[in-house]
C-alpha positions, 0 to 999 in steps of 0.5 A, a space after each residue: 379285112 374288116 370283120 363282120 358283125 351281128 346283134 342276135 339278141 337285139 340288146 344293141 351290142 355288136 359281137 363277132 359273126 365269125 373268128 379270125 378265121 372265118 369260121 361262123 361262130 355257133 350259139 352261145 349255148 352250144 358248146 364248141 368241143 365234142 366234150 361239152 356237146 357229150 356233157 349237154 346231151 347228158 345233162 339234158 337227159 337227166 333233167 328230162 328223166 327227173 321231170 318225168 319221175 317227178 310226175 309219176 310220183 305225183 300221179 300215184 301220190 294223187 292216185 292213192 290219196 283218198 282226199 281226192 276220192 268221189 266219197 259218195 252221191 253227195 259229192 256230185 252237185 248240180 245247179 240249173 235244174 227246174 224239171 230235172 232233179 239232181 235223182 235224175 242225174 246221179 246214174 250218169 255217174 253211179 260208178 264214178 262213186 269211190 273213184 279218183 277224181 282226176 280219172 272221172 272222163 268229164 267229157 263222156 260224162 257230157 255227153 251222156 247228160 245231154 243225151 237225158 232229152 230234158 237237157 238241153 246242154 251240160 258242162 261238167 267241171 272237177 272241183 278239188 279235192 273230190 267233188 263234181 260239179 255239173 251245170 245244165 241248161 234245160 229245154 223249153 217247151 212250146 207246144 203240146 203233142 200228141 201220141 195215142 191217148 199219150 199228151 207230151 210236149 216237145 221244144 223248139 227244136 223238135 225234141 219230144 219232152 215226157 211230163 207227167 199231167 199233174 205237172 203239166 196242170 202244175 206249170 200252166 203250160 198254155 200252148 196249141 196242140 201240135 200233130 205231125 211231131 212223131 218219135 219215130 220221126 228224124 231229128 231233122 224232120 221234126 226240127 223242120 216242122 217245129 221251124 213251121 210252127 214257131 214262124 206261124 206263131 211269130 207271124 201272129 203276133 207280129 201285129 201285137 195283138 196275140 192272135 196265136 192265144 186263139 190258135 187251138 191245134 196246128 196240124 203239121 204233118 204236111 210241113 208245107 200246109 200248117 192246118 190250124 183248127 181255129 175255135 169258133 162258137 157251135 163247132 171248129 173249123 180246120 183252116 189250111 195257112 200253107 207255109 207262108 203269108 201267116 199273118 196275111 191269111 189269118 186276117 182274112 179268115 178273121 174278117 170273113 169267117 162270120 160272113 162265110 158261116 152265115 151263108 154256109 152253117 155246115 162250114 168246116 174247113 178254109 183253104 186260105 192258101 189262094 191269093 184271089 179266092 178261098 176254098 171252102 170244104 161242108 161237113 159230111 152229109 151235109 152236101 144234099 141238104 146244102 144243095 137243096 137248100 141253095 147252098 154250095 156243095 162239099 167243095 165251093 171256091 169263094 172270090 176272096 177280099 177284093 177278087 172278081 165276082 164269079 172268079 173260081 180258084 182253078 179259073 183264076 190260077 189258069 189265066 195267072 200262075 201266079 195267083 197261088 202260093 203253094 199251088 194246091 191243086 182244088 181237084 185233087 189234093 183237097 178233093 174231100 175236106 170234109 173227111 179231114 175235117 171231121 176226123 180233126 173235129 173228133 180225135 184231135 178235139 178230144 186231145 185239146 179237151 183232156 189237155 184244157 182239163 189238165 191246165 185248168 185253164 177255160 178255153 184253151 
């Protein structure tokens, strides 16, 4: 009876599968007596039971060692800091001082870092014998805001950021004003309206032509209508751009807005969100002198560019739905223009004029 024949470690040499008898054959490592099978258990426990002592004492020995010790505040260093100075991080780890340095919970240590607002993301790292390191990448600032008689900044991600004037006078920040990005606001609402904002930006400078450098305030408290009040000479105008289409509007009010304060000298604000016509909203008071004078009133829909003369915004959007991007309703939703207006052309005015003070900077 031929024996069968196996190659378990692939060096090419055939060995038995099974004795005479038929037996398989256990491993080579496996002792076939009861005895060895004792002597193996035991001496694997023994091993097992030296490592493990091994460690322990290696443990307490690093434990005790003072080498390994935070000796004080000039152990934890810090790099990528340009707002932030390394004051500002040390209370993060005030009672890591004196402590072993393999105790030190480097992730909780991160996550508090990251909760500074100008932090952006850390990464803490022990550096032996006894030191901390701690890069961090800071956030940057895109606009300015607004709360009360409070000027600030915020970053891309709708994260408000707390600066001293001087400072802000210091860096040469030059941004609009943005309204609508308020603390007790949700993370997530306000990382959706700075999303708003940075397409309106890059949407003006698609073209090349920086046109966001003559932006002064962008209102986003409506995430669906970014108001932007655009410096003209004698007073500003509150233009509506709605949620899309930047670009495509601002041109439009660019190559009109002349024409339109020609015929309209109390002109105040621009509903641009209409594909076929404009809505054009008067200052307050000015509606009996604007009648009287052959002018429109408080509210006047203007074809626009290439629209039909005489067409209306409601008569347009009736006879074709789709005529409008964002569906305003004229009657309703901008039945009184003039109150925003004027409440744009004092408060906010103010905010863009404390801040110009503040950069030094002529003209925002």
């Amino acid at each position: 009876m031929p024996l069968e024949f196996d190659d378990p470690d692939g060096d090419g040499v055939l060995r038995p599968a099974a004795n005479r008898f038929g037996v398989p054959k256990p491993p080579w490592w496996r002792p076939a007596s009861t005895v060895g099978r004792v002597f193996l258990t035991a001496g694997a426990l023994v091993v097992l039971g030296g490592l493990t002592t091994a460690s322990l004492v290696l443990a307490r020995y690093l434990e005790r060692d003072a080498r390994f010790r935070i000796t004080g505040s000039s152990d934890i260093q810090a790099t990528g800091l340009s707002e932030l100075s390394r004051a500002d991080l040390l209370p993060v780890f005030g009672e890591d001082i004196g402590r072993n340095v393999f105790f030190v919970p480097l992730s909780e240590r991160r996550r508090a870092l990251e909760q500074i607002p100008w932090i952006e993301h850390a990464t803490v790292m022990r550096v032996l014998p006894g030191q901390i390191r701690v890069a961090v990448v800071e956030r940057q600032p895109v606009a300015f805001t607004q709360h009360g008689a409070q000027i600030g900044l915020v970053d891309a991600n709708g994260v408000l950021l707390a600066m001293a004037a001087k400072t802000m006078a210091e860096r040469h920040y030059s941004f609009p004003v943005v309204s609508g990005i308020d603390p007790g606001d949700s993370a997530e609402s306000r990382k959706a309206r700075m999303a708003v904002y940075l397409r309106l930006m890059a949407e003006l400078d698609a073209d090349g032509k920086h046109n966001s450098e003559q932006i002064s305030e962008i209102d986003l408290t409506d995430p669906e209508d970014a108001r932007v009040l655009m410096p003209e000479q004698g007073s500003d105008i509150l233009a509506h751009f709605g949620e899309d289409h930047f670009l495509e509007r601002y041109q439009r009010y660019k190559a009109h807005i002349a024409e339109w304060r020609q015929q309209y000298p109390h002109l105040k604000s621009v509903d641009l969100r209409y594909d076929n016509q404009v809505v054009l909203g008067m200052a307050s008071g000015t509606e009996k002198e604007a009648s009287a004078g052959g002018e429109a009133g408080a509210n006047s829909s203007i074809p626009a560019a290439g629209a039909a003369p005489g067409a209306s915004a409601q008569g347009d959007a009736a006879k074709n739905p789709a005529a409008k991007k964002n569906n305003p309703a004229p009657g309703k939703k901008h039945a009184a223009p003039k109150r925003t207006a004027r409440n744009t052309n004092t408060t906010s005015t103010r905010a863009a004029t404390s801040i110009r003070e503040s950069r030094g900077v002529e003209g925002g």
